[in-house]
Each structure stands twice: as C-alpha cells, then as structure tokens.
N, C-alpha and C positions, 0 to 999 in steps of 0.2 A: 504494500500500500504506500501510496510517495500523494504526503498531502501538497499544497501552498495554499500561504493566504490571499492569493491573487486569484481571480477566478476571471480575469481575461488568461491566463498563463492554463488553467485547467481547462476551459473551453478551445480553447487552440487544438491541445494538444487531445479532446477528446473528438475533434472534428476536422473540417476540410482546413480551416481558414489558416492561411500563413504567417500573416503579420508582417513587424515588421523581423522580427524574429526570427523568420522563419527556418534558418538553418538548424535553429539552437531544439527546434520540435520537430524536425527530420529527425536531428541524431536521437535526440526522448524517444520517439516512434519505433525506429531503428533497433534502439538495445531494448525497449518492453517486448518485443519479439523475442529475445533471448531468455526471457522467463516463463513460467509454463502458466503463472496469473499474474497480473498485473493491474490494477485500481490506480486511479489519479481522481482526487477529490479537494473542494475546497475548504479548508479551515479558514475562519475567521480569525484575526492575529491573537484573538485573546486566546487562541486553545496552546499559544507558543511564548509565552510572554519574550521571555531570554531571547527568543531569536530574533525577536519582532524590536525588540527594542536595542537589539546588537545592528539587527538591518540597517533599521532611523540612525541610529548613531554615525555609521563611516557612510551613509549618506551626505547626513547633515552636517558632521564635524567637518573640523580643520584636519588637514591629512598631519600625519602625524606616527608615533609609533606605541602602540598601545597594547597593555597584556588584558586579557576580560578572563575573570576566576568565575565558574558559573558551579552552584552549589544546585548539588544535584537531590534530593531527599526521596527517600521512599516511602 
C-alpha cells in the first residue's frame, strides 16, 4: 500500500492523465507491475504528521543543513 497526501499525485497515477509529471508516474506505473498487489490511496497530511511537516519545512525554509530526530512511539 504506498499512500500520499496529495490526491492530484494519486489520481494520476490511478488513471490516464500525465501531468506535468508525467515521467515521475510512468516509472510508479512501471515498478507497481513488479509486485503481485499494489494500492495507491490518498491520506490527508494529518494521518502523517512528521512527514507533513518535515515536507513544509525544506519547502519553506532557508536551505541550509539540518538533522530532524523523529520519535517514533508505539
């Protein structure tokens, strides 16, 4: 199962449409052939916080050199 919180990036890759991406959901397309199931669905950011806000970050920061310690609990 391969989620994203983008749901133009899951509609692409669940359909014809190219974008402007379109290389980056050939190769997607390409290697889920290589498994014998394969799911792409969309999560909303809240189901990822840690990622969703490591994303925003080297988005919106200054570039720079940064260590991110992400606590993992069970």
């Amino acid at each position: 199962m391969i989620a994203s919180d983008c749901a133009n990036v899951i509609s692409s890759i669940r359909g014809k449409a190219m974008g402007r991406h379109g290389h980056v959901v050939q190769e997607i397309k390409a290697r889920s052939d290589e498994f014998e199931k394969v799911e792409f669905l969309h999560e909303g950011s809240r189901a990822n916080i840690d990622a969703h806000r490591l994303a925003r970050f080297f988005l919106y920061e200054a570039a720079g050199n940064f260590l991110h310690i992400i606590e993992v609990k069970d």
